[in-house]
Structures are given as structure tokens and as C-alpha cells.
KEPAMAR-635201 format. One line per 8 residues: number of its first residue (from 1); their letters; for each residue x, y, z of C-alpha. Coordinates in Angstrom, 2 decimals. Each point is the difference from the previous one (the first is absolute). Example, Ala and Ser with C-alpha at 12.3 -4.5 7.8 and 13.67 -1.06 7.14 Angstrom:
// residues 2
1> as> 12.30/-4.50/7.80 ~ 1.37/3.44/-0.66
//
This chain:
// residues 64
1> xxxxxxxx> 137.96/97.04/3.68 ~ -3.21/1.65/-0.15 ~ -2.20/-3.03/-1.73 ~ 1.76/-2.82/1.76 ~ -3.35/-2.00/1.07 ~ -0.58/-0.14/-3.76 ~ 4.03/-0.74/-1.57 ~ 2.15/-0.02/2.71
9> xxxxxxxx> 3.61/1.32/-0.42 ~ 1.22/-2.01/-2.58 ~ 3.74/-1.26/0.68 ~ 1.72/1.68/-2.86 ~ -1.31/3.25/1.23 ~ 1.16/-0.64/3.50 ~ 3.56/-1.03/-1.23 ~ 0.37/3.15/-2.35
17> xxxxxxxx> -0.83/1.85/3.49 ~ 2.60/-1.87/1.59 ~ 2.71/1.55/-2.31 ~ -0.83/3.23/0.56 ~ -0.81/0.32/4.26 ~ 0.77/-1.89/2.90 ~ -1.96/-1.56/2.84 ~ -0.69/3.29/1.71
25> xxxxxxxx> -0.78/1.87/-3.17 ~ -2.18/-2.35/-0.87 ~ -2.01/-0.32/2.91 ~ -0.23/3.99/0.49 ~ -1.66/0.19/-4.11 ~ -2.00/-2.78/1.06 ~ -1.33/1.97/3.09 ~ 0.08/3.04/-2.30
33> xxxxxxxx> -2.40/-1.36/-2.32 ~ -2.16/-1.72/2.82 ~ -0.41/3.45/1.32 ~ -1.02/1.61/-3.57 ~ -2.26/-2.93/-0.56 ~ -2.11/0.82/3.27 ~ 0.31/3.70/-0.80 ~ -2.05/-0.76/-3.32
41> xxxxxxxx> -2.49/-2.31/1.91 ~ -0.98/2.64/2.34 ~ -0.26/2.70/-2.67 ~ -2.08/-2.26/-2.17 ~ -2.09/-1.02/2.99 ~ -0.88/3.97/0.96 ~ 0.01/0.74/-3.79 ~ 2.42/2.48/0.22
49> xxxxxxxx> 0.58/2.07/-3.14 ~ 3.83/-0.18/-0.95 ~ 1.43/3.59/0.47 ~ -2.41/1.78/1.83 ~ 1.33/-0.42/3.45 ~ 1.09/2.99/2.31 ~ 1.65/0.47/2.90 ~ -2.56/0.80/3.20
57> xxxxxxxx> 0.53/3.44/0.77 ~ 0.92/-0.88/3.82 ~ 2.98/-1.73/-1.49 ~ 0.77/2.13/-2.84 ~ 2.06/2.40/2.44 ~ 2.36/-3.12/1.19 ~ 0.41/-1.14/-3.42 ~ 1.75/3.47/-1.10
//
């Protein structure tokens, strides 16, 4: 699902999905990896450097 402009979901791969989740599990790994997918566009766009984010300390006390 992540190069589909270039090979598209191929059937076979779609049916073998098929088998193992329904319609609503389906749609909620498709949104899942929609969601990843622009989460690695906007890190490659900033050039963010895997691992080296940190909580801002103005949130840091809410996150504990």
C-alpha cells in the first residue's frame, strides 16, 4: 500500500487480506498505514533524524 502509483495492490494480495480481516479491519490498517505514510513524508521533508526527538519540556510534566 505504500507504492501503489507505481504497482498497485495486486489482487492476490488483497484476497490473502481478505482471509485474515474484515471490512472494518481493513479499512482501519488502511488508515493506519495512510497515517504512517504521511508521518514519514513530513519527517523526510524537515529532515528529521530518526531517534532524536524529545518531548518539549512544557509538556514533559503532562506526559508523566
Amino acid at each position: 500500500m505504500t507504492r501503489v502509483a507505481e504497482t498497485r495492490v495486486p489482487d492476490a494480495v488483497y484476497e490473502q487480506a481478505r482471509r485474515h480481516f474484515d471490512t472494518r479491519q481493513l479499512a482501519d490498517l488502511t488508515l493506519a498505514v495512510v497515517a504512517i505514510n504521511g508521518w514519514n513524508r513530513l519527517n523526510v521533508a524537515f529532515r528529521t533524524i530518526p531517534g532524536t526527538y524529545q518531548v518539549p519540556q512544557r509538556h514533559a510534566a503532562v506526559a508523566r
